[in-house]
N, CA, C and O atoms as CSV, one atom per row, in Angstrom:
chain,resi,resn,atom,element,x,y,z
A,1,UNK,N,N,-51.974,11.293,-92.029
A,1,UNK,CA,C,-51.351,10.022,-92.320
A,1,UNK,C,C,-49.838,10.211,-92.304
A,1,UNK,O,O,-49.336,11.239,-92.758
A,2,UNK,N,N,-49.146,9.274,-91.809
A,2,UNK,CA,C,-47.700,9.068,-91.783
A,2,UNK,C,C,-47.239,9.173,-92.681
A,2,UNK,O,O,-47.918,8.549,-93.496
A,3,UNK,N,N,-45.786,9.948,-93.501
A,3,UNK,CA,C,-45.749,9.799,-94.681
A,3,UNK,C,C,-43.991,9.991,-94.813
A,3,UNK,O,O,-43.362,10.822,-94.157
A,4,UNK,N,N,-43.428,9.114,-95.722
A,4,UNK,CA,C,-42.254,8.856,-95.816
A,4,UNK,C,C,-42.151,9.782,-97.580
A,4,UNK,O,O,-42.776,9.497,-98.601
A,5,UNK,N,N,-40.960,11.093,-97.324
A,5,UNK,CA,C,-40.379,11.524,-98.102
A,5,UNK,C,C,-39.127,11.548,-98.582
A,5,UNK,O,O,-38.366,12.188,-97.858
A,6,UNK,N,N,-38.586,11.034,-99.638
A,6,UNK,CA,C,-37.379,10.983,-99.727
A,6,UNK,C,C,-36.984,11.664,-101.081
A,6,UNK,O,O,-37.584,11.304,-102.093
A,7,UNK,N,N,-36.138,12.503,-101.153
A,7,UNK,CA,C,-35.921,14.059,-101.853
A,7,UNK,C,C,-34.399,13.325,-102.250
A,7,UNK,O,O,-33.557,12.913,-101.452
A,8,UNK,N,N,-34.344,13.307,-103.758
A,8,UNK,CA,C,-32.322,13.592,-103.945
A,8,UNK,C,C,-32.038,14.659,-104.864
A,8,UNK,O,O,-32.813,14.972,-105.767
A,9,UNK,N,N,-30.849,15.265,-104.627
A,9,UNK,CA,C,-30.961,16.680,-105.296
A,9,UNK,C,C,-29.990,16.304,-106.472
A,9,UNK,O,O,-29.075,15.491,-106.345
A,10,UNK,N,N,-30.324,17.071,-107.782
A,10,UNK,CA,C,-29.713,17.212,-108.513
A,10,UNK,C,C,-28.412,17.912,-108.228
A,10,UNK,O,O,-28.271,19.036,-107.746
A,11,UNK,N,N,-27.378,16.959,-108.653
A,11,UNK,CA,C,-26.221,17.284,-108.520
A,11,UNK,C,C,-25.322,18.894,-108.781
A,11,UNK,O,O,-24.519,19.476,-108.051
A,12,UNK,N,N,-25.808,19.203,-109.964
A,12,UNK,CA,C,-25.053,20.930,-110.291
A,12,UNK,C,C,-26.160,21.872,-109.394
A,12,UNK,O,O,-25.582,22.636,-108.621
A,13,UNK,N,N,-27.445,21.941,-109.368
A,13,UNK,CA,C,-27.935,22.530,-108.623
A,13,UNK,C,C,-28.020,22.862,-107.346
A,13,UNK,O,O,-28.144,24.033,-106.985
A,14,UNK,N,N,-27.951,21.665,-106.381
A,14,UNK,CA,C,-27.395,20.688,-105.326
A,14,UNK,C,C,-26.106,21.556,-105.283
A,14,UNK,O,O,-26.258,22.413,-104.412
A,15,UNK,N,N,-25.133,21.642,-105.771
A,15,UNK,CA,C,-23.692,22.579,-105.640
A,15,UNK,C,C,-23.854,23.761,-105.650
A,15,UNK,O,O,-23.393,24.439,-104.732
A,16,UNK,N,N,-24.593,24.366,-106.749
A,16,UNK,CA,C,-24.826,25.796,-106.451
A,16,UNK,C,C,-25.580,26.336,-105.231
A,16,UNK,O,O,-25.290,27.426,-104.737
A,17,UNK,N,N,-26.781,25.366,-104.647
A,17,UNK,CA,C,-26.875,26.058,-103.557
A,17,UNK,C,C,-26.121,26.014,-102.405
A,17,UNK,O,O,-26.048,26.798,-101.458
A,18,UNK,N,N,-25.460,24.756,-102.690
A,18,UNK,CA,C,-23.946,25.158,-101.240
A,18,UNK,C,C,-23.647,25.955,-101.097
A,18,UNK,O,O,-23.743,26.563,-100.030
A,19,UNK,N,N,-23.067,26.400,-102.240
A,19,UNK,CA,C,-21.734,27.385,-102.550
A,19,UNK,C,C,-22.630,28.750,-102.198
A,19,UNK,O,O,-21.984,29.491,-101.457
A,20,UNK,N,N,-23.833,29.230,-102.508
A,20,UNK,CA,C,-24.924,30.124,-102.446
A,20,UNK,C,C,-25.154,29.994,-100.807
A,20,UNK,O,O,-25.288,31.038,-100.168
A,21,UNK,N,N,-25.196,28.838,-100.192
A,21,UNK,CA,C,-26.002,29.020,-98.778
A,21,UNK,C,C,-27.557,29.001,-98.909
A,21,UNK,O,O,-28.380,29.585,-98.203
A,22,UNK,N,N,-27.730,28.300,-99.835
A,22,UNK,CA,C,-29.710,28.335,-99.837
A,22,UNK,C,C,-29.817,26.963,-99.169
A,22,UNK,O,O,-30.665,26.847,-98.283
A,23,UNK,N,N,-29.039,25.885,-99.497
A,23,UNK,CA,C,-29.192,24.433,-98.446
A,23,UNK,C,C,-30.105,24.769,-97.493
A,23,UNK,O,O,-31.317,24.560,-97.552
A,24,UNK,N,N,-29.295,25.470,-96.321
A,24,UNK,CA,C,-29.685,25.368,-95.291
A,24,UNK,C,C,-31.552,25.624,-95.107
A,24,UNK,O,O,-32.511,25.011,-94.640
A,25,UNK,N,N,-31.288,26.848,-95.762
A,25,UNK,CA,C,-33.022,27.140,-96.050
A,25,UNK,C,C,-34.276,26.487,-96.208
A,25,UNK,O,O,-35.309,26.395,-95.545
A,26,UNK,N,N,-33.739,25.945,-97.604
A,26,UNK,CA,C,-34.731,25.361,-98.197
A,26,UNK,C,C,-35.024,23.880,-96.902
A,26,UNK,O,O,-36.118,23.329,-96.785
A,27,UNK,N,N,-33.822,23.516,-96.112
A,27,UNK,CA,C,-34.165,22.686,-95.703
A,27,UNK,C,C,-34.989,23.010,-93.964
A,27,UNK,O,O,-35.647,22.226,-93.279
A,28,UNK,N,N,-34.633,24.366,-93.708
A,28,UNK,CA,C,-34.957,24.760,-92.577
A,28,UNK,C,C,-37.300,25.024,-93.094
A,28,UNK,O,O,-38.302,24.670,-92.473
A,29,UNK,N,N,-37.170,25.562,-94.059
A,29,UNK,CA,C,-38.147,25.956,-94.521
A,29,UNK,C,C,-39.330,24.301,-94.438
A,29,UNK,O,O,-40.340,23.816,-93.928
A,30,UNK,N,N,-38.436,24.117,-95.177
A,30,UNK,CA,C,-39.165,22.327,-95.328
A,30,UNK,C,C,-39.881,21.405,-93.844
A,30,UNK,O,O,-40.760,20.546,-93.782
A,31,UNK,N,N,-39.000,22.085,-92.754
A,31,UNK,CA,C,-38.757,21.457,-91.183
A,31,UNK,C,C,-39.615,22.179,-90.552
A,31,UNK,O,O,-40.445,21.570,-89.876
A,32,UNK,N,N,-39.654,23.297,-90.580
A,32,UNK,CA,C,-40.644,23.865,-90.219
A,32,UNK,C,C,-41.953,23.746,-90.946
A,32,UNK,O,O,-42.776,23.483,-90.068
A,33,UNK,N,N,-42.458,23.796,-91.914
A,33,UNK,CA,C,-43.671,23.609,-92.634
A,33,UNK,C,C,-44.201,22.155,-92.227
A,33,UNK,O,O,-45.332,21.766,-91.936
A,34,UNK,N,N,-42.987,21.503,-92.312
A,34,UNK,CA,C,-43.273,19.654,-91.890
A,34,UNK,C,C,-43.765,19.064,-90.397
A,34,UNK,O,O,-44.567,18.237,-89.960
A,35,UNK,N,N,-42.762,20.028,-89.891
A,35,UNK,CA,C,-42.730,19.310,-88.425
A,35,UNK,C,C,-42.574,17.899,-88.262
A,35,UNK,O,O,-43.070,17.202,-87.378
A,36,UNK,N,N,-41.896,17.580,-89.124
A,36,UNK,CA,C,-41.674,15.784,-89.008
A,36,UNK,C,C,-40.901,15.359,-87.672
A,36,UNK,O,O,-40.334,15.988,-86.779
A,37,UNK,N,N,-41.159,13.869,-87.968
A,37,UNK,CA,C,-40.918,13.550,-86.639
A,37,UNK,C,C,-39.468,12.949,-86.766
A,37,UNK,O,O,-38.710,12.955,-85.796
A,38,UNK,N,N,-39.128,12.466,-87.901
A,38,UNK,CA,C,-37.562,12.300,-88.332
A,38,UNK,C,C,-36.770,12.866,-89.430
A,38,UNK,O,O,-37.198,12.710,-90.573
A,39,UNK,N,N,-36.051,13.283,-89.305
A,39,UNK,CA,C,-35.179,13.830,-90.520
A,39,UNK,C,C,-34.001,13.180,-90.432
A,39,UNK,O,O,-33.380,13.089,-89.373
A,40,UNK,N,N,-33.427,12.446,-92.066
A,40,UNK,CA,C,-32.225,12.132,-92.040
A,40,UNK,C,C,-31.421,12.569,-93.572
A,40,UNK,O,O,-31.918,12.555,-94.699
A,41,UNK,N,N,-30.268,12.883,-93.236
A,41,UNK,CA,C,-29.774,13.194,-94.336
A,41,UNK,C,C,-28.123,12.056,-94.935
A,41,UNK,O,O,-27.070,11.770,-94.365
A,42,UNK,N,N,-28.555,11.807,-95.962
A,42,UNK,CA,C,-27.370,10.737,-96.840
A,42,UNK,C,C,-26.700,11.168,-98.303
A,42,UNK,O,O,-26.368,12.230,-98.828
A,43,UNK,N,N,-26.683,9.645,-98.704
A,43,UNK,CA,C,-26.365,9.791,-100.203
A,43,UNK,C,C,-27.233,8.709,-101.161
A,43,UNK,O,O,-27.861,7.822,-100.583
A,44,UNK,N,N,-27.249,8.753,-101.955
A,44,UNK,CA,C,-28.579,8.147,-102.638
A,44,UNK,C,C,-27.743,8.125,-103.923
A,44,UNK,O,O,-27.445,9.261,-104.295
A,45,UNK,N,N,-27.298,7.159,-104.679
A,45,UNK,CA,C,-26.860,6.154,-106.189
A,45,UNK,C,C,-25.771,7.717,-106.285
A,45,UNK,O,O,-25.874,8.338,-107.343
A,46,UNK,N,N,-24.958,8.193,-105.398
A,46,UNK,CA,C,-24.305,8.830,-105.227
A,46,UNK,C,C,-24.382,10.765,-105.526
A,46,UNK,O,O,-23.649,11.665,-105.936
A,47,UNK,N,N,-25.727,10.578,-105.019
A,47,UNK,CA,C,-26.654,12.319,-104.713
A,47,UNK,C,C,-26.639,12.350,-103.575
A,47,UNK,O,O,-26.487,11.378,-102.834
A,48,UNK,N,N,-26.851,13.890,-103.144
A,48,UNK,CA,C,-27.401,14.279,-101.806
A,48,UNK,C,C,-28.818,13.941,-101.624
A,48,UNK,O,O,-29.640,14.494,-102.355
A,49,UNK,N,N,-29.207,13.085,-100.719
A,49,UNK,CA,C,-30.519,12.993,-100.262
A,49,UNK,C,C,-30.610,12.856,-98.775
A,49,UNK,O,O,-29.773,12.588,-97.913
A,50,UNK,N,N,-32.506,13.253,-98.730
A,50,UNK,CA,C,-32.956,13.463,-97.162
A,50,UNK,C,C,-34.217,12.570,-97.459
A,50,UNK,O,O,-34.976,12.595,-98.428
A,51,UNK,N,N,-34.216,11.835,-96.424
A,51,UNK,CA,C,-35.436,11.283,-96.111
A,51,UNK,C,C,-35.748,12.199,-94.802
A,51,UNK,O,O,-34.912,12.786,-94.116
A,52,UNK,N,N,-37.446,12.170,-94.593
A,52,UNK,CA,C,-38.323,12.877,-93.622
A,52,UNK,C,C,-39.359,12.026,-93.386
A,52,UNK,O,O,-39.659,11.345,-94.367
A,53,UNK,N,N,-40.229,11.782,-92.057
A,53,UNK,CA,C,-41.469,11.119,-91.643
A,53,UNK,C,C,-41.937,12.371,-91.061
A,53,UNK,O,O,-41.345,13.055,-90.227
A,54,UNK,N,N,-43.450,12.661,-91.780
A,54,UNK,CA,C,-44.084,13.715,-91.376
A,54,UNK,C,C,-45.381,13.083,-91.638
A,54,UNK,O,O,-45.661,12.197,-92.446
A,55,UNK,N,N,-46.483,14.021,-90.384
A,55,UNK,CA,C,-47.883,13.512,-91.179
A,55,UNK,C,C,-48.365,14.436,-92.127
A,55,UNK,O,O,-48.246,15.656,-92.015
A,56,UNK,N,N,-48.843,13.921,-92.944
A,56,UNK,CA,C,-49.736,14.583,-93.930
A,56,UNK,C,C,-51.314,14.982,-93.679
A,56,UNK,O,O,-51.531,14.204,-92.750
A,57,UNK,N,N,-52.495,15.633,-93.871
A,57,UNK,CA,C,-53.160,15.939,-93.128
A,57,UNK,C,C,-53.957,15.956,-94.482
A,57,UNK,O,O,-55.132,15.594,-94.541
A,58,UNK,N,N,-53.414,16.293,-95.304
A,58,UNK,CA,C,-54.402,16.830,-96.779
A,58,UNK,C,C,-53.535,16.934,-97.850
A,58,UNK,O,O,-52.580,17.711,-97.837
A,59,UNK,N,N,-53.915,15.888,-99.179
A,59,UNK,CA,C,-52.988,16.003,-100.287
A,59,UNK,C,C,-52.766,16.842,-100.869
A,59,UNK,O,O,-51.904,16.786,-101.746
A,60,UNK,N,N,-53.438,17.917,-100.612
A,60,UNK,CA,C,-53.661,19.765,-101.107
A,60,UNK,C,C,-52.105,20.328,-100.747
A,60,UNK,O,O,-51.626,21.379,-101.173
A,61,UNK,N,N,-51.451,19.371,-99.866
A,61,UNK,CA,C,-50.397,20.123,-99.164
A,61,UNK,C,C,-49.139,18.896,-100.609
A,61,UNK,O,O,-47.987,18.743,-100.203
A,62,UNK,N,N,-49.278,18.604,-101.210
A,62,UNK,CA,C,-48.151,17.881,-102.373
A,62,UNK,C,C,-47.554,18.841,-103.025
A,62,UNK,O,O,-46.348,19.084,-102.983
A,63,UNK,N,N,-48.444,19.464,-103.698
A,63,UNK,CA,C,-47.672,21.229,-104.212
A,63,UNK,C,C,-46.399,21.963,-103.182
A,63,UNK,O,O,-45.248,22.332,-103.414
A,64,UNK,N,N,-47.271,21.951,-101.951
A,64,UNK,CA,C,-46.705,23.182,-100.901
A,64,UNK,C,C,-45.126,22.373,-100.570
A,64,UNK,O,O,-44.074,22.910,-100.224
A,65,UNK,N,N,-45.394,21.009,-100.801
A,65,UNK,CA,C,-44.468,20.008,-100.038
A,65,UNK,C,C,-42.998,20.000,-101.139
A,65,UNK,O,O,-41.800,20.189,-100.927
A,66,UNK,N,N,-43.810,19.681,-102.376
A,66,UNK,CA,C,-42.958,19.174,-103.851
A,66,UNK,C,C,-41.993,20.455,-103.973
A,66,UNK,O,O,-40.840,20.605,-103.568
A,67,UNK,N,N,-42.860,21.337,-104.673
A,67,UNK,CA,C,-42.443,22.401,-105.452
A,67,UNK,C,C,-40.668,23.163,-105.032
A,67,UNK,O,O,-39.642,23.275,-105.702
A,68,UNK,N,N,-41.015,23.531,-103.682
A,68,UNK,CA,C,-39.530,24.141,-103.376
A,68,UNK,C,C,-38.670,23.059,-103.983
A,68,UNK,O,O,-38.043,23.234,-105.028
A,69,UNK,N,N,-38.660,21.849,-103.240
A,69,UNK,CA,C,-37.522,20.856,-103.585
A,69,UNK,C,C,-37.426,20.748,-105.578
A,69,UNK,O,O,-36.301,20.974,-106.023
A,70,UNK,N,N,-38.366,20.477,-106.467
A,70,UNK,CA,C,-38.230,20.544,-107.522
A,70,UNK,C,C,-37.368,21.965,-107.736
A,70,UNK,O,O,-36.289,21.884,-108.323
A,71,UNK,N,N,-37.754,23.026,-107.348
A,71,UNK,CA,C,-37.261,24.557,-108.323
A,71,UNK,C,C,-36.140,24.893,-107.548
A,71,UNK,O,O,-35.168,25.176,-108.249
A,72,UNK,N,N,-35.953,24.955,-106.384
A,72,UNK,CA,C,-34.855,25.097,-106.092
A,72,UNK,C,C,-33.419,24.235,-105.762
A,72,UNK,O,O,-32.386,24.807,-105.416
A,73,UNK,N,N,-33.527,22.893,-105.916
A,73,UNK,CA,C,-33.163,22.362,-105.724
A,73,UNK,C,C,-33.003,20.798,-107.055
A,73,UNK,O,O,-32.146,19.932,-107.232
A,74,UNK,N,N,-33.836,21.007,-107.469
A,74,UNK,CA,C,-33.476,20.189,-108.896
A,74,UNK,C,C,-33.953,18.597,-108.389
A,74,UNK,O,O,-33.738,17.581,-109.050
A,75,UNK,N,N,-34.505,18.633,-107.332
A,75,UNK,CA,C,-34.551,16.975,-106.723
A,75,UNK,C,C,-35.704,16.318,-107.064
A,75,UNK,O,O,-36.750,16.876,-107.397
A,76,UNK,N,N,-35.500,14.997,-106.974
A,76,UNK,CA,C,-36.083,13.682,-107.515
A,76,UNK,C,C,-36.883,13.279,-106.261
A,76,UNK,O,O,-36.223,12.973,-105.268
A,77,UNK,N,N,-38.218,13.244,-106.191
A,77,UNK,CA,C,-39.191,13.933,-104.808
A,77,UNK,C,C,-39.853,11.921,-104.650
A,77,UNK,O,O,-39.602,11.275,-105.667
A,78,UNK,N,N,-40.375,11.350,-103.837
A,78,UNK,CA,C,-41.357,9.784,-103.895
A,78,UNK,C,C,-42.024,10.314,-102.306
A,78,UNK,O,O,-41.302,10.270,-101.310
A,79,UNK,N,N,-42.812,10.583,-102.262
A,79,UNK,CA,C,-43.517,10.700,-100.854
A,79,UNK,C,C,-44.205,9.064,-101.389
A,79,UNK,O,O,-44.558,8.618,-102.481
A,80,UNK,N,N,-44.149,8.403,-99.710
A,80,UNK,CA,C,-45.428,7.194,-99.938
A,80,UNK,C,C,-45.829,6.835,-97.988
A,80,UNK,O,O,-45.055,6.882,-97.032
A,81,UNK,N,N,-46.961,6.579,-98.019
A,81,UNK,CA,C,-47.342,6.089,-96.632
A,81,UNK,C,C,-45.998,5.171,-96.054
A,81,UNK,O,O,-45.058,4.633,-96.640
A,82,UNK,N,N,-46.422,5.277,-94.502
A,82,UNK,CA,C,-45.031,4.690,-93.821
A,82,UNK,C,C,-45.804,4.082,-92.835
A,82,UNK,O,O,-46.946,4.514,-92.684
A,83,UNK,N,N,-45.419,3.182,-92.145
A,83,UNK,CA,C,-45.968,3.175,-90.611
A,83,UNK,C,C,-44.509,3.182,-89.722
A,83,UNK,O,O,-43.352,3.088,-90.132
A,84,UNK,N,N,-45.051,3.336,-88.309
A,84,UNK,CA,C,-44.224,2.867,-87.330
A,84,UNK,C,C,-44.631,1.269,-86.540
A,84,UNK,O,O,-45.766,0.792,-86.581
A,85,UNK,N,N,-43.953,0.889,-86.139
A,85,UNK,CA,C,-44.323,0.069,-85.246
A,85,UNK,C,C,-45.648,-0.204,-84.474
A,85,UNK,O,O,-46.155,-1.312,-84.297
A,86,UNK,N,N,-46.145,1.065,-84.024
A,86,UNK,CA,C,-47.373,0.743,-83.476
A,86,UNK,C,C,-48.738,1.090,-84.581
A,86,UNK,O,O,-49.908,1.259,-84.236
A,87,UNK,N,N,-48.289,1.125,-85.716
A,87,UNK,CA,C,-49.707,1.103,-86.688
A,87,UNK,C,C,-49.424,-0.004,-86.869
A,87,UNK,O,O,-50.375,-0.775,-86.741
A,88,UNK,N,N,-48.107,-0.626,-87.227
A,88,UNK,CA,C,-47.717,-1.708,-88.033
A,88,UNK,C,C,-48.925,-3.075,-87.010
A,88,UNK,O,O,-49.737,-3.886,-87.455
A,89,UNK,N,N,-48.570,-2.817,-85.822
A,89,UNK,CA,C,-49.717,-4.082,-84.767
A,89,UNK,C,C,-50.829,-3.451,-84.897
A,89,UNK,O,O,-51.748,-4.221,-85.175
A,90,UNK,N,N,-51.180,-2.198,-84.799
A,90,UNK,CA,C,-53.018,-1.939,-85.093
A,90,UNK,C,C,-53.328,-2.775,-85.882
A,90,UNK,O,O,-53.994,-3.780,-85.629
A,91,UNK,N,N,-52.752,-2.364,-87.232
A,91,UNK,CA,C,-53.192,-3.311,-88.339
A,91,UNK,C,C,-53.146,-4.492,-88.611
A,91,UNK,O,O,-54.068,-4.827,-89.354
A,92,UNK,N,N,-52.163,-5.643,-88.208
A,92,UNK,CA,C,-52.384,-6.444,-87.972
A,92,UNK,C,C,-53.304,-7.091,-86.995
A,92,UNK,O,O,-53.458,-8.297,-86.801
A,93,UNK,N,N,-53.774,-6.285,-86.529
A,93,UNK,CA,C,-54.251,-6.552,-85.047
A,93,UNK,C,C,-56.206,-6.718,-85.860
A,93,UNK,O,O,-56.977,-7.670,-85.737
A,94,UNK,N,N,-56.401,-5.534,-86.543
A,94,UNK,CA,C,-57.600,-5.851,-87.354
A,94,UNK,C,C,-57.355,-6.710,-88.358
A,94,UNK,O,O,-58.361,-6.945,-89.029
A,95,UNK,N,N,-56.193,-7.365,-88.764
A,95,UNK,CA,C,-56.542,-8.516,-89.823
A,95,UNK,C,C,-57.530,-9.771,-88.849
A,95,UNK,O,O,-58.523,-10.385,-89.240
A,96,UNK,N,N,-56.951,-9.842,-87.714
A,96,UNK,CA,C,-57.861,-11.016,-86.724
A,96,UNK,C,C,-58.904,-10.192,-86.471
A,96,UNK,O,O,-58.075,-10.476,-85.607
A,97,UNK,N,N,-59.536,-9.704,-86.350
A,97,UNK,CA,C,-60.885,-9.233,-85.795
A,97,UNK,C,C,-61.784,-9.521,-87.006
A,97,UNK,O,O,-62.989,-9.270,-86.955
């Protein structure tokens, strides 16, 4: 299933790993495990945040997904279903049938 993640990092933690060089990691780590199909990175009520669209395959994977971003990173995690465009007409498409 399609799934919209959006991660904001705690601010002092969020700094220490700059300054450390774990950023990059944790987010390279995340990209690879994900393989999503979008990654974007912003600011969020004035935090660092990333939204990601990845599929999910098995909720077994919420731990594998959550955890880094919580411990290393101090962040405020909402995964929720997403569609694109072409689920968005499937589904409408079975409301008439």
């Amino acid at each position: 299933m399609r799934m919209l993640l959006h991660a904001t990092m705690d601010t002092s933690m969020g700094n220490e790993a700059v300054r450390e060089g774990r950023v990059g990691d944790v987010v390279r780590r995340m990209t690879d495990r994900l393989r999503p199909e979008a990654v974007y990175f912003t600011s969020h009520a004035g935090r660092r945040s990333c939204y990601m669209v990845f599929d999910m395959q098995d909720s077994a994977q919420l731990p594998v997904i959550s955890e880094p971003l919580f411990q290393e990173l101090g962040a405020e995690i909402e995964i929720r279903p997403c569609m694109n465009i072409e689920d968005l007409q499937r589904g409408l498409g079975d409301l008439s049938g």
